[in-house]
C-alpha positions, -999 to 999 in steps of 0.1 A, spaced: -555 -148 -711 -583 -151 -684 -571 -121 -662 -545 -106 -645 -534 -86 -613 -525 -53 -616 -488 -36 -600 -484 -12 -571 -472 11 -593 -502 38 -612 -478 44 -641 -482 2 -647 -512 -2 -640 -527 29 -666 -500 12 -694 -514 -24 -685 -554 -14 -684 -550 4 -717 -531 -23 -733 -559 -46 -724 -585 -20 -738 -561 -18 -771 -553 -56 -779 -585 -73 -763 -611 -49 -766 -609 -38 -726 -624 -76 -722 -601 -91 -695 -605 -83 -659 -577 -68 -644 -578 -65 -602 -549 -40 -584 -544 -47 -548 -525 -13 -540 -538 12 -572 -551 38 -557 -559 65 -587 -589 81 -587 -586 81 -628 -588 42 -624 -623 48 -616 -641 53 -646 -661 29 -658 -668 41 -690 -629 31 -700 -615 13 -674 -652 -14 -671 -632 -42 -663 -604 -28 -638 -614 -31 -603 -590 -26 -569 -589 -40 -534 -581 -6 -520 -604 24 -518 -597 56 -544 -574 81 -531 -607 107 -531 -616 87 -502 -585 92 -481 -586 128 -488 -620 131 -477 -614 118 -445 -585 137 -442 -613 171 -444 -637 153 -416 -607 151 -394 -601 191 -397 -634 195 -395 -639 173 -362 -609 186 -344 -622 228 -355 -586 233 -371 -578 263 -389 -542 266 -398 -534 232 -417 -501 226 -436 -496 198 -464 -466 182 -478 -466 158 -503 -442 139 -527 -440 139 -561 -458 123 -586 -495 116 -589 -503 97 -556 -486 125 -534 -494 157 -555 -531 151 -566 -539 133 -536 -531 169 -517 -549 187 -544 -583 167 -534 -576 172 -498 -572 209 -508 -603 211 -527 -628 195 -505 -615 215 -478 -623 249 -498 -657 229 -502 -664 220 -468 -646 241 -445 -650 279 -436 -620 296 -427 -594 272 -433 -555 282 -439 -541 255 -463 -504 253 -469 -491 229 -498 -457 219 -499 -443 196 -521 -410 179 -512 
């Protein structure tokens, strides 16, 4: 096997890159046109992963200059389940602690 493309899906793509880092010693390149995990980031296990589409940290980072640009203070979340929806409001929530004074935030999961 030369390579292969990664799913959609985050819970396939983590079972495919470790499988690769199990049978083939992490050797074969694996490219994801829609993973968006921040996990999927690290180098250190994941050296030969790589995406098309940015991290979700960077999503929720522009979701905190967009509160910041428009001077909100009251700002109310609401995410699905599972890893994309839940920690991508958790990094929005974070960096917003981080960079923003006197911000309200609201999670709701539904």
């Amino acid at each position: 096997m030369r390579g292969f493309d990664g799913s959609e899906r985050e819970q396939v793509v983590w079972l495919a890159a470790d499988l690769v880092l199990t049978t083939q010693k992490g050797k074969i390149p694996q490219v994801s046109y829609a993973s968006t995990a921040p996990e999927l980031s690290d180098d250190r296990r994941y050296d030969f992963f790589s995406r098309v589409v940015p991290p979700d940290s960077f999503q929720a980072q522009a979701m905190v200059d967009i509160v910041k640009t428009m001077g909100w203070n009251y700002v109310s979340t609401l995410a699905s389940e599972g890893s994309y929806g839940e920690k991508g409001v958790d990094a929005f929530m974070q960096l917003s602690r981080e960079a923003v004074d006197h911000v309200v935030l609201m999670k709701q999961q539904g």
